[in-house]
N, C-alpha and C positions, 0 to 999 in steps of 0.2 A: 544652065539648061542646054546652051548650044556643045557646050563641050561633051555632058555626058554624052547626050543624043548621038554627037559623032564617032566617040569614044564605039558605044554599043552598033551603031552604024559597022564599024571598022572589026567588029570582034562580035560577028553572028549572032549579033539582037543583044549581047547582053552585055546590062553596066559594070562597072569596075566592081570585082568582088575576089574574094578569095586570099586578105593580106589577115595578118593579125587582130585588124580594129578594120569597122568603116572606114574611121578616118585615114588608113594604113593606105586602105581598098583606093577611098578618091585620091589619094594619092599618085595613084597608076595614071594617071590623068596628066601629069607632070613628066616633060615638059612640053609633049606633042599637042594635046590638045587643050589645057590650061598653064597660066602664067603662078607664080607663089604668089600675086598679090587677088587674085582668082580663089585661088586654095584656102588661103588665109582667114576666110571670112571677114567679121567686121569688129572682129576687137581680139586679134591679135595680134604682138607687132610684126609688122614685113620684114625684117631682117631677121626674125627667131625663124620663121616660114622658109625664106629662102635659103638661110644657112643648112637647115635640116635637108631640105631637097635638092641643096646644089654637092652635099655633100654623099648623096645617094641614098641617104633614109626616108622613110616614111614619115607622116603627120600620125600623131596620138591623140585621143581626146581632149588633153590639154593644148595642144598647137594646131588646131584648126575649130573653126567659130562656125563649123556646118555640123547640122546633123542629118548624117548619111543614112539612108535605108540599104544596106548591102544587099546584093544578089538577086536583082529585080531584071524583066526584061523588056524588049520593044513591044514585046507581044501580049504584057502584061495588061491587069482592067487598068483604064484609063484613070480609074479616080485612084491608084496605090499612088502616094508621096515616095516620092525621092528624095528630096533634101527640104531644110530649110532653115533658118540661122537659130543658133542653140540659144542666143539671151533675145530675141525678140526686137532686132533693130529697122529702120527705118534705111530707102534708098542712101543716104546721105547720113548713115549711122545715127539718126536721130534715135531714140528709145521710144517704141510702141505705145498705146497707153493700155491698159489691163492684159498685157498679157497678149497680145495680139502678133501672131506673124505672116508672115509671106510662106507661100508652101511652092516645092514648083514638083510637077507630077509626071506619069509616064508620057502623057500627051501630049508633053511640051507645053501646059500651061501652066499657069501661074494664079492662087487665087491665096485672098485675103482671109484669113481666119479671125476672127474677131476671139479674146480670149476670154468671152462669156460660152464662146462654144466651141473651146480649143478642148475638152475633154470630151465629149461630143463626137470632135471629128476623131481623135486618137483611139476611142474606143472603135469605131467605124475602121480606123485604121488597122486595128487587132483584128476584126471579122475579116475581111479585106484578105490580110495575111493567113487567115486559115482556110480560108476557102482557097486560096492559091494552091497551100502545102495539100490541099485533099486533092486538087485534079492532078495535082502530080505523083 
């Protein structure tokens, strides 16, 4: 969270976007403002992470365990999601129960989605994003 934030701080309001994949995007993040064990999320391994990143490539789908909303801004609604871990784990990699994840959002917060209403909030999330694309 403190990483994007500074990231889009440093690059006039907005997050990492504009690689191949999201995952490409939070890449740009590497190595000024996140570490590969940062990037990596929570179930992949850190030397697959940093090999790809020390070597100058980006993260793919398969080698980062985030999932990234690309091309969002500081000045975005505060309830759009920015990222949140793609199988649903706990601080301590424990595994969620139903489906449940952590989401962290433009406002720098962080909230629990329980996954009785993970479909719920993603549909919320799809409105979200088109009311964006229309004031733009």
């Amino acid at each position: 969270m403190f990483s994007l934030h500074q990231y889009a701080e440093d690059h006039g309001g907005a997050y990492p976007a504009g690689e191949a994949t999201p995952e490409a995007s939070l890449s740009l993040l590497y190595p000024k403002y996140a570490d590969a064990s940062l990037l990596q999320g929570k179930t992949v391994p850190l030397e697959l992470v940093e090999a790809i990143l020390e070597r100058g490539d980006h993260l793919g789908p398969d080698t980062c365990g985030w999932h990234y909303v690309e091309g969002l801004r500081l000045d975005d609604n505060r309830r759009l999601a920015l990222c949140w871990d793609k199988v649903g784990l706990g601080h301590n990699g424990e595994r969620l129960l139903n489906g449940d994840r952590y989401v962290v959002f433009v406002n720098r917060s962080i909230d629990y989605i329980p996954g009785s209403k993970w479909q719920e909030f993603l549909e919320e999330q799809e409105k979200l994003q088109a009311d964006r694309k229309k004031r733009e």
